[in-house]
C-alpha positions as a Markdown table, in Angstrom:
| # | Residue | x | y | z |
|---|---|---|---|---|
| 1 | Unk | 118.5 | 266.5 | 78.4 |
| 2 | Unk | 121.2 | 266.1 | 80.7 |
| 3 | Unk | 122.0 | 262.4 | 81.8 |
| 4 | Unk | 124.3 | 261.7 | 84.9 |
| 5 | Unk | 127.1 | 259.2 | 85.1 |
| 6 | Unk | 125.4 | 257.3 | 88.0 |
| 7 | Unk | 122.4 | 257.3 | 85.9 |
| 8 | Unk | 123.9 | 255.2 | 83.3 |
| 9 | Unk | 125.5 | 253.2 | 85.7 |
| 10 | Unk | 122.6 | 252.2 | 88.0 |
| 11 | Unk | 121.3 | 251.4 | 84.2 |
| 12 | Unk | 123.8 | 249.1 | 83.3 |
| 13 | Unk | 123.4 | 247.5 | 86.8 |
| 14 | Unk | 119.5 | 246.8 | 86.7 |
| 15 | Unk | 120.3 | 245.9 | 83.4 |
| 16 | Unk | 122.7 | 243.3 | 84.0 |
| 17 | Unk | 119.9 | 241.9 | 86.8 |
| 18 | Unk | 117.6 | 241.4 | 84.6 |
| 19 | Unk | 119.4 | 238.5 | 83.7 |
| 20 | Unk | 118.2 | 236.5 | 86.5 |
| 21 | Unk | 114.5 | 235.2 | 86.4 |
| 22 | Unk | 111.8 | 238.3 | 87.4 |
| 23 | Unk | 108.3 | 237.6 | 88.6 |
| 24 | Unk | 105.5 | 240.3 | 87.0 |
| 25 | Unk | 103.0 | 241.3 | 89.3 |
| 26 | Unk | 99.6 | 241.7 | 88.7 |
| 27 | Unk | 100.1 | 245.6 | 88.4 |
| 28 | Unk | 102.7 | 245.4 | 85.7 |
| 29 | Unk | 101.1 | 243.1 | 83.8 |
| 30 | Unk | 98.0 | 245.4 | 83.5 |
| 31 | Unk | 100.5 | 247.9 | 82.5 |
| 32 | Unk | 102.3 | 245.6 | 79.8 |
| 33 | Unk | 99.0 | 244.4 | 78.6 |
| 34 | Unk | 97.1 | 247.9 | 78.3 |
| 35 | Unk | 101.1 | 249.2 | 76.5 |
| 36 | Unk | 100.7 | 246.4 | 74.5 |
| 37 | Unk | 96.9 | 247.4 | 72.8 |
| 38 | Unk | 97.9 | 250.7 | 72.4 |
| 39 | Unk | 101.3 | 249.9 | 70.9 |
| 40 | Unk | 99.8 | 247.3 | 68.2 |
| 41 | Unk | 96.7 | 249.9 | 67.5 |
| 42 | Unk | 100.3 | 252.7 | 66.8 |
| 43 | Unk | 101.4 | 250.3 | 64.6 |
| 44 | Unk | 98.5 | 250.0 | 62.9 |
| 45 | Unk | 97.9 | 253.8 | 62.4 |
| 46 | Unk | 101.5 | 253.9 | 61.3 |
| 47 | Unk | 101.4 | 251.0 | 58.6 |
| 48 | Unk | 98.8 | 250.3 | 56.1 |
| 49 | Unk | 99.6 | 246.8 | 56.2 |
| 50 | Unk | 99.9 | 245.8 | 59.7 |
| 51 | Unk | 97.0 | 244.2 | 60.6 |
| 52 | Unk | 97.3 | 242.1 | 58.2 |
| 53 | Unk | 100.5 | 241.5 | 59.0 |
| 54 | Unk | 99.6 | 240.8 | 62.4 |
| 55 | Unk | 97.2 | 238.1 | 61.6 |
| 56 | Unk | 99.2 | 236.1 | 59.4 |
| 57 | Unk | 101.8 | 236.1 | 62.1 |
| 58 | Unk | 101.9 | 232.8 | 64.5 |
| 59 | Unk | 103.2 | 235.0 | 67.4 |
| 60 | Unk | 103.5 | 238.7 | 67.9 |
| 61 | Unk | 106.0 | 239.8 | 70.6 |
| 62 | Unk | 105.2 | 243.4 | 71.9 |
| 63 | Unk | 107.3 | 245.6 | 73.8 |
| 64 | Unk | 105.6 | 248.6 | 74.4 |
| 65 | Unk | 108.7 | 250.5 | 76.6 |
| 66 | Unk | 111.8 | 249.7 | 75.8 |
| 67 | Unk | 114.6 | 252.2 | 76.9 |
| 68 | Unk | 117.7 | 252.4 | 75.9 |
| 69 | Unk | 120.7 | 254.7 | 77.0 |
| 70 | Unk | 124.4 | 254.7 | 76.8 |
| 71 | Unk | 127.7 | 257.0 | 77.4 |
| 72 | Unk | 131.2 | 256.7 | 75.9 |
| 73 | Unk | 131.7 | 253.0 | 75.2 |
| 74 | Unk | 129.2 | 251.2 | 77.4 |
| 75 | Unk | 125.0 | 251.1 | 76.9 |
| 76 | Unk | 122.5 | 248.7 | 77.1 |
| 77 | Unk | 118.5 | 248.7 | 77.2 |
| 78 | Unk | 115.8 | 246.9 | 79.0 |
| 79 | Unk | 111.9 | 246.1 | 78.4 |
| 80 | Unk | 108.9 | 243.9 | 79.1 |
| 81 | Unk | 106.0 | 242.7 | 77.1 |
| 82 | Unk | 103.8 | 240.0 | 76.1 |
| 83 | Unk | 104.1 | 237.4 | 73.6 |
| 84 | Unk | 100.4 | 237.3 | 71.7 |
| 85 | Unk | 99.4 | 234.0 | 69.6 |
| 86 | Unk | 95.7 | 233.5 | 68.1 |
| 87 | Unk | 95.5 | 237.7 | 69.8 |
| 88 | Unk | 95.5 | 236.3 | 73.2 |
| 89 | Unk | 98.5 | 237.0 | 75.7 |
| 90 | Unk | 100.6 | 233.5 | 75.8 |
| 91 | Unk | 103.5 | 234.7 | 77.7 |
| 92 | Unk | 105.8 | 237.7 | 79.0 |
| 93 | Unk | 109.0 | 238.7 | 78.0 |
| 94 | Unk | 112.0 | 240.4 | 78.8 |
| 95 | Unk | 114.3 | 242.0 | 76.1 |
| 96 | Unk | 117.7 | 243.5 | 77.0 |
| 97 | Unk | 120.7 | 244.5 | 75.1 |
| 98 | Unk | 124.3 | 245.7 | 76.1 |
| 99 | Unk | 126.3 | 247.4 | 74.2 |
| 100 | Unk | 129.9 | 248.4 | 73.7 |
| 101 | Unk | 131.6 | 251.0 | 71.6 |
| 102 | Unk | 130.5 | 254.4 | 71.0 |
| 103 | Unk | 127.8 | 255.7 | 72.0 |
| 104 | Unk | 125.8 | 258.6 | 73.8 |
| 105 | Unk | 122.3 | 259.4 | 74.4 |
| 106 | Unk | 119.2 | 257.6 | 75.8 |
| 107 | Unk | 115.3 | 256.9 | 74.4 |
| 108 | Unk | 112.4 | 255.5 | 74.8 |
| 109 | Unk | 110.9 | 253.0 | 71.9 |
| 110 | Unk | 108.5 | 250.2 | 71.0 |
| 111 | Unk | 109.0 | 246.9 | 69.3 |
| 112 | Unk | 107.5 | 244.8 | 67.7 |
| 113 | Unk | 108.4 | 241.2 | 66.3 |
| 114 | Unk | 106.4 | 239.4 | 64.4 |
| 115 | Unk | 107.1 | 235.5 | 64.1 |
| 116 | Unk | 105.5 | 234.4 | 60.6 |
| 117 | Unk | 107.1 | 231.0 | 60.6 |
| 118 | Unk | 106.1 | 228.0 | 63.5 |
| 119 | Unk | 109.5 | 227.2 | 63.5 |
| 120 | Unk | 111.0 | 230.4 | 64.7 |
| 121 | Unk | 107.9 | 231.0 | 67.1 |
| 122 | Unk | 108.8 | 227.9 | 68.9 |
| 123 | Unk | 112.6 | 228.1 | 69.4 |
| 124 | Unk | 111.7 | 231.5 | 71.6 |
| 125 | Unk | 108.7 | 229.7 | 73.2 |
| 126 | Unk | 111.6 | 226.9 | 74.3 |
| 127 | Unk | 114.5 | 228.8 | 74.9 |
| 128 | Unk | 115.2 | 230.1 | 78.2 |
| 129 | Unk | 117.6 | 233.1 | 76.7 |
| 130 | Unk | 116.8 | 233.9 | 73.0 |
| 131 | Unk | 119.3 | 235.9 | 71.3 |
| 132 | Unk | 118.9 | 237.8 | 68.0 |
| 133 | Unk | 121.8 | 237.2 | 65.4 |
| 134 | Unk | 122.0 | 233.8 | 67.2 |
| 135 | Unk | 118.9 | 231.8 | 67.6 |
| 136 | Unk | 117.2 | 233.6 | 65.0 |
| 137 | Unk | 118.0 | 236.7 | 62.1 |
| 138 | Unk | 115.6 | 238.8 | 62.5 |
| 139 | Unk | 114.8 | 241.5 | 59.4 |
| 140 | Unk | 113.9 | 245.1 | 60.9 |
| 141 | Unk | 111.6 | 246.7 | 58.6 |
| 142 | Unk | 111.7 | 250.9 | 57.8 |
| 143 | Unk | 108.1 | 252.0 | 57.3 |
| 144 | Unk | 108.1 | 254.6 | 54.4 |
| 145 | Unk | 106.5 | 258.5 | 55.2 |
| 146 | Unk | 103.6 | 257.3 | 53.5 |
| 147 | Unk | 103.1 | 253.8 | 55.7 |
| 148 | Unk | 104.2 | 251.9 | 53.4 |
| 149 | Unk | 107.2 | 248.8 | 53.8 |
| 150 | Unk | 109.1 | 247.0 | 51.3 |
| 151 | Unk | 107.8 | 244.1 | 50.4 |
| 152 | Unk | 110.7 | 241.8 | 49.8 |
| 153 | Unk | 111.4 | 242.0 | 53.1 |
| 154 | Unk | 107.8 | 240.7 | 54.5 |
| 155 | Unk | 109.0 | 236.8 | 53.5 |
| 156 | Unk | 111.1 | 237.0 | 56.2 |
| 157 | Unk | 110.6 | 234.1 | 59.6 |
| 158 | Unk | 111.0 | 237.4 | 61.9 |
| 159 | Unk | 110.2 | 240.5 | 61.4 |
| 160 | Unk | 110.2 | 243.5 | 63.5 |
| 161 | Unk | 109.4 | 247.0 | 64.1 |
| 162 | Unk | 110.3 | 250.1 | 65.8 |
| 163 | Unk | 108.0 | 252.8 | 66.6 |
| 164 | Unk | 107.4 | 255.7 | 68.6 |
| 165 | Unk | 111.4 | 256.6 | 69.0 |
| 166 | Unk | 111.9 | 259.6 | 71.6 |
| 167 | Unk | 115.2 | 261.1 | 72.2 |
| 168 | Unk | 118.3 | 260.6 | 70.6 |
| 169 | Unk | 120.0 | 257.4 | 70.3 |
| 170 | Unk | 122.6 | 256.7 | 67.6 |
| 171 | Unk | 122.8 | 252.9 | 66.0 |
| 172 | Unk | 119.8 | 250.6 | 66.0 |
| 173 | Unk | 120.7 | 246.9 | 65.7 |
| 174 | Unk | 118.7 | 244.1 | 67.4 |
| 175 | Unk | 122.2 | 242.0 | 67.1 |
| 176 | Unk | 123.0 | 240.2 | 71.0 |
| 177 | Unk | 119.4 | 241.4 | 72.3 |
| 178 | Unk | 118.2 | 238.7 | 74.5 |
| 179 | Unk | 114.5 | 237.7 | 75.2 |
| 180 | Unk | 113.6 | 236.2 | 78.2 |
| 181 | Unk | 111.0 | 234.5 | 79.4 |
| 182 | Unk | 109.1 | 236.3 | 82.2 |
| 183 | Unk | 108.1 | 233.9 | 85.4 |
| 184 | Unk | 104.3 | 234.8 | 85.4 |
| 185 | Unk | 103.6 | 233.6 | 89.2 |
| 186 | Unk | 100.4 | 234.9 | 90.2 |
């Protein structure tokens, strides 16, 4: 896969525009809601224990696209989804991440965060630019070949996941990723 320099830097440019408040339309939030049922029912092929997981969680964050790419020493990644609570859609969300230092390649992946603790739910819901590693740790859990997950790791306030990882992308932190509320203007 060959990526172009002005690819990466129209990237870094929507990227950094992200920043500024974006309405979803009607179309994409079919989109984001239909990428976020099949990304939860991935998740749940993929993990033994998710779904129960899932509802013991008091907010579940999906982002069923979020790419990422990034050449030399500059990179960042973009996404939208939905933040679910009680399995109905509450809000959407941005996420977005720049990076710096080196790097090369570009993918495609899903994430999911799972907010276990009331607390951390509702310092997203009332922030207007979240950031991981600031507002919140957030403990990324490695699902074994067999589905399974450590356990230790489940008594953590956020928790996340990332599945269905194509192309080749070296370093995954969720360190300075932002999450921002989506205006959801009809």
């Amino acid at each position: 896969m060959k990526i172009s320099i002005n690819f990466i830097f129209a990237f870094i440019l929507a990227l950094s525009l992200s920043a500024f408040p974006i309405s979803v339309s009607a179309i994409s939030k079919y989109e984001i809601d239909s990428g976020t049922e099949l990304t939860l029912h991935s998740l749940s092929k993929q993990v033994k224990t998710a779904d129960d997981l899932i509802s013991k969680a008091k907010g579940v964050l999906v982002f069923p696209e979020v790419y990422k790419a990034g050449i030399f020493f500059f990179g960042g990644g973009y996404g939208e989804g939905s933040l679910l609570i009680d399995g109905k859609n509450a809000d959407y969300y941005s996420i977005a991440s720049g990076a710096f230092g080196w790097q090369l390649g570009a993918q495609k992946r899903s994430m999911i965060f799972l907010f276990m603790e009331d607390d951390a739910l509702s310092k997203l819901r009332s922030s207007s630019n979240w950031k991981a590693g600031v507002d919140a740790s957030i403990t990324v859990i490695d699902v074994g070949a067999d589905g399974s997950i450590d356990s230790q790791l489940l008594n953590k306030p956020i928790i996340a996941f990332v599945i269905g990882q194509k192309g080749l992308m070296c370093n995954l932190t969720l360190e300075g990723t932002k999450l921002t509320k989506l205006d959801k203007k009809y």
